[in-house]
C-alpha positions, 0 to 999 in steps of 0.5 A: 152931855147933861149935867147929870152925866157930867156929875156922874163921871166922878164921885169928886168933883174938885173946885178950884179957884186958879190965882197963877195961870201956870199952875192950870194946866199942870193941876188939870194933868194931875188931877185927871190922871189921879182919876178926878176928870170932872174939873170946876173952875171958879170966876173968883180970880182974874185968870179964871176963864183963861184957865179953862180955855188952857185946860180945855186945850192941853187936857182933852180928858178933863171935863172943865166947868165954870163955877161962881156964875152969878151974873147973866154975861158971865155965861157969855164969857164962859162959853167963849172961853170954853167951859163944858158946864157951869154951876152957880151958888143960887139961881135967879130968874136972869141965870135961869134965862142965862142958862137956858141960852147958854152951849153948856149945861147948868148946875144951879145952887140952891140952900132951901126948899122953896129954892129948890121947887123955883129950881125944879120949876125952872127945870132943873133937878140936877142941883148944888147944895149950898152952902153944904155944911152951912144948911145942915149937910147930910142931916139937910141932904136926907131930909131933902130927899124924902119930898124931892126924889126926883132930885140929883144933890151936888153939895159944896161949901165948907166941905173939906179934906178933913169933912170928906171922907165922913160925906161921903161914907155917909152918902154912898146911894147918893151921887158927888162931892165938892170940897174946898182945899185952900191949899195954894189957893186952888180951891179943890173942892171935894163935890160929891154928886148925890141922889137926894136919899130917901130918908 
């Protein structure tokens, strides 16, 4: 599966940072039987990667990723772990040789416009938008969308429960959202896949 397939399973993409390995599985459940089955496990946290090999293992529907890639062996290590898909908060020349030698698919964060071309270039154009809120969020996403049609948006960072909702009436021609919940230190981070709009 592709990552643009993958996003395009859930409007929702939920983030979450796992600092009790008991509570991986039971959140998996929950979450897939609430609908969101696109689930993105960030290397924050000690018993991150053996949360996802858990999750992988107990919740079959769940498509489980790894997040906060931000070094070459951390593809190794998730792949080993059983990740499905895997998305940094940037993308440098060693993640993009990483990645294009990784089992799993990958969803590159990008914040600017050069970084989006290098992104494309490298052949990507299924991209995070990071840190969302922080690079101008929707006003950011529209003007985006205009010169890089072509592109697939993922916005994260500084989303929220309360900033949600108002994302996502806003971008309904667009694709997913991811959005952070602090609470119990499960990051859920609502992650809204988007087609860049035509703005």
């Amino acid at each position: 599966m592709n990552i643009r397939e993958i996003v395009a399973m859930a409007p929702v993409i939920p983030v979450l940072t796992i600092t009790d390995l008991a509570t991986a599985v039971p959140l998996a459940r929950a979450l897939t039987a609430g609908g969101l089955c696109v689930l993105e496990i960030t290397l924050r946290t000690p018993v991150a990667l053996a949360a996802i090999e858990a999750m992988r293992k107990a919740v079959p529907d769940a498509i489980v990723g790894v997040g906060t890639l931000t070094r070459a062996v951390d593809f190794a290590a998730a792949d080993r772990a059983g990740a499905q898909f895997g998305v940094t908060p940037g993308l440098t020349p060693e993640l993009s040789s990483a990645a294009r030698g990784a089992r799993f698919p990958l969803l590159p964060g990008v914040m600017t416009p050069t970084e989006l071309i290098t992104a494309r270039a490298a052949g990507f154009n299924v991209l995070k938008l990071f840190p969302a809120q922080q690079a101008g969020g929707l006003a950011m996403l529209q003007a985006l969308g205009a010169p890089f049609p072509d592109v697939l948006f993922c916005p994260t960072g500084g989303i929220t429960r309360a900033t949600a909702a108002d994302m996502a009436d806003s971008m309904r021609d667009m694709s997913a959202l991811m959005a952070e919940d602090t609470t119990n230190k499960h990051t859920q981070q609502p992650s809204r896949n988007t087609p860049a709009p035509n703005a």
